[in-house]
N, C-alpha and C positions, 0 to 999 in steps of 0.2 A: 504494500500500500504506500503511497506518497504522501509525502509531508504534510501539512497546512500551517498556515500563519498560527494556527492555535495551539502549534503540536510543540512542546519541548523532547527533544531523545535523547535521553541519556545515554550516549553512543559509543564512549572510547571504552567502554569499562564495564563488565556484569557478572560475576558469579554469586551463587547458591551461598544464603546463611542460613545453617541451621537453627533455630528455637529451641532450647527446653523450658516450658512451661514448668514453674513452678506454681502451686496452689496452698498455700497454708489453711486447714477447715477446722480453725481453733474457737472458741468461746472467749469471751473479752476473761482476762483473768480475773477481774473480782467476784466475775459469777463462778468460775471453777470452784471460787475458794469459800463458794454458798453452801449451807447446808441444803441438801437437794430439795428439801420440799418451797424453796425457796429459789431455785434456779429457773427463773422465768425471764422475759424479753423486760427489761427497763421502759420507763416511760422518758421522753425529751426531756428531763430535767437538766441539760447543759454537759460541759464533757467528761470524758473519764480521765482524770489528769494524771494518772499515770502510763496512759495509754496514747494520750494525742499531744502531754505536755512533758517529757520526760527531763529530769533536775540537768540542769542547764552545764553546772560539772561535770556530770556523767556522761552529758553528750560529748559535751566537749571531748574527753577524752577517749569514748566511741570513734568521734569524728575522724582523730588521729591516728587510731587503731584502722579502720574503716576507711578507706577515701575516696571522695565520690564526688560528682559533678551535679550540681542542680542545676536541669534543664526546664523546660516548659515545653507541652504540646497543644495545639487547639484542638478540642473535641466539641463536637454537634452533642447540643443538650439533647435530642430524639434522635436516635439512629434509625427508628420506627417511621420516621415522618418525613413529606418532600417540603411541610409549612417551610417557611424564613424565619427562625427558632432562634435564639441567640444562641453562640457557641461560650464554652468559658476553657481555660487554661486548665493544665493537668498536668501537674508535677511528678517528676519522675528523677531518679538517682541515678547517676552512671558510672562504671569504672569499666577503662580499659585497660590496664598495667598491664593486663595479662594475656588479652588479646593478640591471637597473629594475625588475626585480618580471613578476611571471606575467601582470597585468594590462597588459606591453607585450610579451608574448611573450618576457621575458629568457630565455634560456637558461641551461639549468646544464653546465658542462664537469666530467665526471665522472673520475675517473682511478681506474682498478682496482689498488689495493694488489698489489707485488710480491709477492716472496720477500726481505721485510726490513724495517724499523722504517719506517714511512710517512713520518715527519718527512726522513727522507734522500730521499726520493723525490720529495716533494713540491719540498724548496727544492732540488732539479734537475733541474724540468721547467719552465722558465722560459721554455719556446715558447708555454704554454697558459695564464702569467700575463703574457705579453705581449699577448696575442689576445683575453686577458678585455674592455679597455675597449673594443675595436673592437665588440664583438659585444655588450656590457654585460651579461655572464655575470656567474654563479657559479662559484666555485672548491670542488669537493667532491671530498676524496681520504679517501676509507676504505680501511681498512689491511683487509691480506690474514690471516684468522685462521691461529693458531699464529706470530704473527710480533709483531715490538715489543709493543705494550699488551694486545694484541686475543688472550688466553690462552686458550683450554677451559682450563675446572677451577682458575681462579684465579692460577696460577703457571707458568712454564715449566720448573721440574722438575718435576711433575705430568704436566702436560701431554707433556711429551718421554720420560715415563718407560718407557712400554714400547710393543708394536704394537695393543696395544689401547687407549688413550689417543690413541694417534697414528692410529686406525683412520679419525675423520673428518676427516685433514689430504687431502682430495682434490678435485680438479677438481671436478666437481660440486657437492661443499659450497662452495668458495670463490667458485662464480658464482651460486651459489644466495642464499649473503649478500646480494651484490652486486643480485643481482636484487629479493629482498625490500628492501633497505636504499635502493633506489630507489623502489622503489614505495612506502612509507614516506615519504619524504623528499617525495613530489609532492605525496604528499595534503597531508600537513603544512603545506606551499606551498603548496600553490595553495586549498585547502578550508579553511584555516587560518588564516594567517598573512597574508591577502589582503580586508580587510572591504570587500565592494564595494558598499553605499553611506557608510558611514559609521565611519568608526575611532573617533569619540568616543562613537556608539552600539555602537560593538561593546565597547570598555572599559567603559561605563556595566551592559549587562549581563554582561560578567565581573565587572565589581564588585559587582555585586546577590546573586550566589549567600553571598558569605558575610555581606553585610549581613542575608539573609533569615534567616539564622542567629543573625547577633548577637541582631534584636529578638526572634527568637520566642525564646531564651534568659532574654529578660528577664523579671520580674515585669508582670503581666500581655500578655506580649509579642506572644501572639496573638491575644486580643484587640484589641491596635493593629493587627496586621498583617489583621484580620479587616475592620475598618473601612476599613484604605487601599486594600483589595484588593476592598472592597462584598459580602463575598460573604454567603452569605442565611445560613448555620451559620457559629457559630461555629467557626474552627480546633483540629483535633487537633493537629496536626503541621504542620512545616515541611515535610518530605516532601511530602505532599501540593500545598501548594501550589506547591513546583518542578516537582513533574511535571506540573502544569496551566500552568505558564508553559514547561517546555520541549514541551509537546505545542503548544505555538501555535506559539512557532517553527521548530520543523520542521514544520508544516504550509504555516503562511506559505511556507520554501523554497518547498514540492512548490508551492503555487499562486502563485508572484510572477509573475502573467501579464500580458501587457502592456495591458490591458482590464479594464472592472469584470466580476465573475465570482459565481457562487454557488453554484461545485461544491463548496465546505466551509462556507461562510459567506460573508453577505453580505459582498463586501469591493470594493473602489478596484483599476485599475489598476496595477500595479505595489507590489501593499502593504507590502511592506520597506523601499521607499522611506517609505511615509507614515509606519509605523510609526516608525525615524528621526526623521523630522521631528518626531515628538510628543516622541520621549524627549532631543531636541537642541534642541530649540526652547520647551521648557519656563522657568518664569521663574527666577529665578537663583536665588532660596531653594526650589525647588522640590527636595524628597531622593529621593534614589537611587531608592529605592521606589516614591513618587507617580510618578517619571518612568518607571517601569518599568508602572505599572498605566495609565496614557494610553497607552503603546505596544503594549501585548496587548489591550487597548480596541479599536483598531485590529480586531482579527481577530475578538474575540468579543462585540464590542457595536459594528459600523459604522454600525447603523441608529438605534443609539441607544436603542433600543426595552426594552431590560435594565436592570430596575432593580437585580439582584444577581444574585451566579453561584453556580451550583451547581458543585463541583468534583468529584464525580460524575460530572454528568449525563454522556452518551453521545450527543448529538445526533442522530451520524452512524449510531448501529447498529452499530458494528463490535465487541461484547465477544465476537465469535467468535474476533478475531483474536488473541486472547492464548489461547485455544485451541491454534488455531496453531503461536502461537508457543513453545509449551512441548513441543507434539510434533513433527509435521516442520519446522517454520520457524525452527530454532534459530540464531539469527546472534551472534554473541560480536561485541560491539562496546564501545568503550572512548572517554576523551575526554581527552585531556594538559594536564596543569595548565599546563604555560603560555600556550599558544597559540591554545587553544580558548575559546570564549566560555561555555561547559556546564561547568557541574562537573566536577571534574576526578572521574574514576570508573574505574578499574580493573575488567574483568570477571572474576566470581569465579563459574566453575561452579558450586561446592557450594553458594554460596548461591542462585544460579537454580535448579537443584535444589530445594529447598528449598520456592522460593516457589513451583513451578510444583507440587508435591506436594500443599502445602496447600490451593491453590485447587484445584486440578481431582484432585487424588488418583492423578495421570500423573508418568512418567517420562522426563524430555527423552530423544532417541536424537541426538545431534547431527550425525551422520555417516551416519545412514540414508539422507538424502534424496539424498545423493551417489555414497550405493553401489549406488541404486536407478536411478537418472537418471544415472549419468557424471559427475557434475559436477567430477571431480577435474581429467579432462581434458574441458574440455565441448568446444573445437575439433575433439578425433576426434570425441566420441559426434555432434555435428552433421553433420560433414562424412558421416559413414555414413548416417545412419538421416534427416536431416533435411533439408528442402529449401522452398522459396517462403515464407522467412520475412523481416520487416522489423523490426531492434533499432533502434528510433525512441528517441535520445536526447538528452535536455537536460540538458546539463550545469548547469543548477541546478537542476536536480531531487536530492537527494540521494540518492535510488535508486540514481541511474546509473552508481556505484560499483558497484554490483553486476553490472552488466551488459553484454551483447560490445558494444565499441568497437571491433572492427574488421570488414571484411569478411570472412568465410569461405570462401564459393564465390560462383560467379556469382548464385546463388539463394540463400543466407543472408548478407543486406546488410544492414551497421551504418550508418544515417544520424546523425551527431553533432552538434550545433549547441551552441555556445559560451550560445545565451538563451534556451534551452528550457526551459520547467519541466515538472511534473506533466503529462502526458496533452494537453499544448498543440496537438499537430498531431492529436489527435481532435477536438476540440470543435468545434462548429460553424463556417464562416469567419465575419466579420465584417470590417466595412468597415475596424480598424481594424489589422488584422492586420498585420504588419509585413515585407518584403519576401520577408526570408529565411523565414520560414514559409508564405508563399506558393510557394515555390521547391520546399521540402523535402516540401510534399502534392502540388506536380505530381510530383515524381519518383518517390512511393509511385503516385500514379495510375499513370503509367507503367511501372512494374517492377507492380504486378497485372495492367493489360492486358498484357504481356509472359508472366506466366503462363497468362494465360487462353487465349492467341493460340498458345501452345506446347502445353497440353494438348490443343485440339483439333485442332489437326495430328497430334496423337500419332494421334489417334484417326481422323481421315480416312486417314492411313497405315495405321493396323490396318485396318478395315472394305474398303480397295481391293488387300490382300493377297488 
């Protein structure tokens, strides 16, 4: 699929983190220590201070034993509902000391926030910060909403103030966090925070975005940026020109194939790699910029054969897809100022709205395409209505986000490969095809002749009725 103006991909970098869920299913301690006929649910009488407000020494000294990061994440007060619902913050702990990172398979040791301020929880669970270096985990403890930091509506008298306030303090909302603020946290990880060729090319273009800004700011500034950039028109805008350098590197992702290729353009084996190489191996007065237009060179001039670019042009034919994209293809995608190599960009319906009115005179529907096709829960609508399918995924493909990663039924099977990109187990084989993609087309081979071999026993059974 092609990019959109709305799309960010997290493109140079993607491996698998694992999770282990932690669950603590404790009673607050001062009812453990009730004589039982008196071990009943409390009424809102205010907090348990030894539970939410722990002696300030003790921390302290936890603190030091224990060492941890306080973060914040935004969570949707209803994960049940599409209302406009205020979201509120949700605190959460983190240690990495121990961490090797996604790219050795580190794991992350999860711990699901009690019923009480997480800082007390955290510095005593000392079984799972013992066990972190054995296993060279992560320490992540998000806090249980309505509890220590992590408020609906700002405050805890607010929040506590009456049963409709306190309507979404429920099981479901509090695993529903947990689950979002996971899935969150991986991508962040592993799609993110993980440059898999290069961490000084992946800084070089997070640094480029506001550079590209600084010069076209200047007096005559696109004009300089016109000339380093070779392109055949003069520059409007700087806009423009971002969107044609982050349209190459999410393309580059979908095709970093392990072989020269020229399903989007003429390009090298492995071209993020090469790419890198131009914008790291460049000479040492060479600026931010020039090193940034040798490494999109890479994708849109291999051949050499381009003497200036059009930042227009359409090579590929795809200006249907923004079509598309403004009526059923609506995806709300966004990119985090620190982590991501992409501008940082917030998505703002009203202004996608907006732009997709002007051009096409259309009304995005964002939710149609889900209410049409199930996609809300797409594992029922499959397992019902769906059968002899194969979600053939590469995880460097930045799609593959979107897509089932796991298997369904015996007959809708996720095959997932850590060094897949774009459409890699279609393309023709080649000699230089590499083991495991040799592996993952026998085993589509074989799951189709398994369908074909089951339908017509279907049908030698019907016909000998």
């Amino acid at each position: 699929m092609p990019k959109t103006r709305q799309q960010n991909q997290n493109s140079l970098y993607l491996s698998p983190v694992i999770t282990i869920v932690i669950i603590s299913i404790l009673s607050p301690l001062s009812l453990a220590a009730q004589p039982s006929k008196f071990r009943r649910a409390p009424r809102f009488v205010g907090k348990l201070p030894h539970l939410t407000e722990p002696p300030q020494r003790q921390q302290r000294q936890q603190q030091q034993q224990y060492r941890y990061e306080t973060r914040y994440f935004e969570q949707r007060l209803d994960h049940f509902s599409f209302a406009d619902l205020p979201t509120f913050s949700q605190r959460y702990l983190i240690n990495t000391d121990h961490w090797v990172g996604p790219n050795r398979l580190g794991p992350i040791f999860l711990y699901c926030g009690n019923e009480g301020d997480i800082e007390w929880f955290a510095v005593n669970s000392g079984f799972v910060w013992d066990i972190a270096p054995r296993f060279g985990a992560m320490l992540v403890f998000p806090e249980h909403r309505y509890y220590g930091e992590s408020m609906p509506y700002g405050s805890r008298e607010v929040a506590y103030q009456n049963a409709t306030t306190l309507s979404y303090l429920t099981a479901e909302q509090a695993l529903a966090d947990f689950a979002v603020f996971i899935t969150n946290l991986k991508q962040n990880l592993s799609a993110e925070a993980s440059p898999r060729e290069s961490a000084s090319c992946f800084n070089t273009i997070k640094e480029s975005w506001g550079e590209l800004v600084s010069v076209g700011q200047k007096e005559n500034g696109l004009l300089e940026l016109t000339k380093t950039f070779h392109l055949c028109r003069e520059l409007n805008s700087t806009e423009d020109l971002a969107d044609w350098l982050e349209s190459a590197y999410s393309y580059l992702a979908m095709v970093d194939y392990p072989y020269p290729s020229d399903f989007m353009m003429p390009l090298p084996g492995y071209p993020i790699r090469e790419v890198c190489k131009k914008i790291d191996n460049a000479p040492d007065a060479t600026s931010i910029l020039e090193r940034i237009f040798e490494g999109v060179s890479v994708y849109y001039n291999y051949t050499g054969n381009v003497d200036c670019f059009q930042l227009d042009d359409d090579p590929h034919g795809l200006d249907g897809w923004n079509w598309q994209a403004c009526t059923e293809m609506v995806m709300p995608m966004s990119s985090s100022r620190d982590k991501s190599m992409f501008p940082a960009y917030d998505y703002n319906y009203s202004s996608f709205k907006e732009e997709c009115w002007n051009d096409f005179n259309v009304i995005p529907r964002p939710r149609w395409i889900t209410t049409e096709f199930g996609g809300h829960d797409i594992k029922s609508v499959l397992k019902l209505f769906g059968s002899n399918i194969i979600f053939s995924n590469g995880l460097l493909d930045p799609w593959s986000g979107g897509s089932v990663l796991q298997n369904l039924s015996e007959t809708i099977v996720a095959l997932v490969t850590e060094e897949g990109a774009h459409h890699l187990d279609l393309r023709p084989s080649t000699n230089e095809d590499p083991d495991w993609l040799k592996k993952q087309r026998e085993t589509e081979i074989k799951l189709i002749e398994g369908w074909i071999d089951n339908y017509y026993r279907g049908k030698k059974a019907t016909f000998n009725m």
